[in-house]
Structures are given as structure tokens and as C-alpha cells.
C-alpha positions as CSV (number, residue, x, y, z in Angstrom):
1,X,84.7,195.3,150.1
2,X,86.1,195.1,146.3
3,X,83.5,195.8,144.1
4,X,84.2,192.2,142.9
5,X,82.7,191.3,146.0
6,X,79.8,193.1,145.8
7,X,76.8,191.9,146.4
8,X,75.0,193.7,143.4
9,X,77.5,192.8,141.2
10,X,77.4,189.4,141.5
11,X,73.5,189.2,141.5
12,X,73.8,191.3,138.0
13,X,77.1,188.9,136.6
14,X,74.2,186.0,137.2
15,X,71.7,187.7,135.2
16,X,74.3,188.1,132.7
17,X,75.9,184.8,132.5
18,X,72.1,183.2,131.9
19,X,71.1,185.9,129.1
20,X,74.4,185.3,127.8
21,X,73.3,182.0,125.2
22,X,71.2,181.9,122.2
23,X,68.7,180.1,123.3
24,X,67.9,181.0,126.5
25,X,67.6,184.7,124.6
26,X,64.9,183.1,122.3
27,X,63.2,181.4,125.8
28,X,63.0,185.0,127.2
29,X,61.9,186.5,123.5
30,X,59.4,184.1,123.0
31,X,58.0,184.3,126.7
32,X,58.2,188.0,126.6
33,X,55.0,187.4,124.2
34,X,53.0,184.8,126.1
35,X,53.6,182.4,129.1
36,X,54.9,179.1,127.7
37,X,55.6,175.4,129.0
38,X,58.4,173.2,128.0
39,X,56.4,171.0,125.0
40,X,55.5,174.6,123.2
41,X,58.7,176.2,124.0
42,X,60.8,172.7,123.0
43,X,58.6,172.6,119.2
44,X,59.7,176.8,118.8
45,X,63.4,175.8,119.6
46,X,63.7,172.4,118.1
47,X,65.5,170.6,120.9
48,X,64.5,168.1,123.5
49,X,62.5,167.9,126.4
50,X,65.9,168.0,128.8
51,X,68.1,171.0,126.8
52,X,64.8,173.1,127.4
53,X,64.7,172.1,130.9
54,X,67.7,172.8,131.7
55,X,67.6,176.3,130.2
56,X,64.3,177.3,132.1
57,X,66.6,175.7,134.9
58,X,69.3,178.3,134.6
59,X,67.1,181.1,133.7
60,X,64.5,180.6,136.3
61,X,67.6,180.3,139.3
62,X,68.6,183.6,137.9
63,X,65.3,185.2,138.8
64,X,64.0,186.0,135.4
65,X,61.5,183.5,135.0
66,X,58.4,182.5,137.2
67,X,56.1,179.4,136.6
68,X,52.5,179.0,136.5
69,X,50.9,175.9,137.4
70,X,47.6,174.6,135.7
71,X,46.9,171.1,136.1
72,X,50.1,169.0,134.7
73,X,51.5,171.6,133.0
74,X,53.7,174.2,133.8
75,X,53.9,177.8,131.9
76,X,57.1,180.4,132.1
77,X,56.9,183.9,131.9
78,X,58.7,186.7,132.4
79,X,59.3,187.6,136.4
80,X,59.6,191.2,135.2
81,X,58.9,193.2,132.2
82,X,62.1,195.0,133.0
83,X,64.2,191.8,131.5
84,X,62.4,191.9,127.8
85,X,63.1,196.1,128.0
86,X,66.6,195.6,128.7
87,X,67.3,193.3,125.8
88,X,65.8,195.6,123.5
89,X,67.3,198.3,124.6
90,X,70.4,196.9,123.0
91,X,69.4,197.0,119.9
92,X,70.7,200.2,119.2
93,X,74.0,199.1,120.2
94,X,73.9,196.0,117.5
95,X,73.1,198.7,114.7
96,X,76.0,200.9,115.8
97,X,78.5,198.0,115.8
98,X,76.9,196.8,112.2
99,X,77.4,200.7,111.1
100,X,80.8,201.0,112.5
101,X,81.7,197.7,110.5
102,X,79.8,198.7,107.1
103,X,82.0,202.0,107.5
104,X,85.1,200.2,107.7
105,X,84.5,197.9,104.6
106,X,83.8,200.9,102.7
């Protein structure tokens, strides 16, 4: 088996592909602080009901959402606190690639 055809790698591409926009960043960000449902998260982002949806959708079929059910309403969170520590651990990365540009502007 290629390693294209790994399992593993496949799961993780997922992962990837859904933390790869904008907004479903922000989702995990803002979820990361408290468990949300679609009506707080849709007022924080500024889009509708459905573009919200849909990214919960996405985010939640790559396993890095749950949902909470009280009443009507339904709250995201995180599934694991393992997802908000591997987006900060990139951090350092974004100040290297800002210092590596500053440096060649200079």
C-alpha cells in the first residue's frame, strides 16, 4: 500500500481540507472558548443560518466537532482539545514566515 493510500493519511488530509477555510478556523477558534449553536455562532461570523450550517456540516463529518442537545437548540464544541492546540501551535510558523518576509524587504 502507497502511502497515498493510507488509511491515516487520508483521515488526516480530511482534517486538513476542513481546517483549511477562514471561517471554519474562526468556528473552531470561537468554540475552542465555549460550546456554541448556530444563531450565536451565525451573529460572531456575520453570515446566514445555512453558510454556518454547512460549515459545522463539514467540520463536524471531519470529527472535530461534537454537538450538545438542550431543548431546541444545539451547541458545538470541540471533540478534542488537541484540535485548538494544533492550530496554535502554528503560530510560530506564521511569525517566522512574517520575519523571513520583513528580512527580505529590508
Amino acid at each position: 500500500m502507497g502511502t497515498i493510500d493510507n488509511p491515516r493519511i487520508q483521515e488526516l488530509s480530511q482534517i486538513l481540507k476542513a481546517l483549511g477555510h477562514p471561517t471554519r478556523l474562526f468556528i473552531i477558534e470561537e468554540i475552542a472558548q465555549k460550546p456554541a449553536c448556530v444563531c450565536e455562532l451565525k451573529e460572531r461570523i456575520g453570515a446566514d443560518t445555512s453558510t454556518v450550517s454547512k460549515h459545522l456540516s463539514i467540520l463536524r463529518q471531519a470529527g472535530l466537532v461534537d454537538i450538545e442537545k438542550k431543548g431546541t437548540m444545539v451547541y458545538y464544541s470541540l471533540s478534542c482539545a488537541c484540535v485548538q492546540s494544533c492550530i496554535q501551535s502554528l503560530t510560530p510558523l506564521i511569525e517566522l514566515k512574517h520575519k523571513r518576509y520583513c528580512e527580505m524587504l529590508e
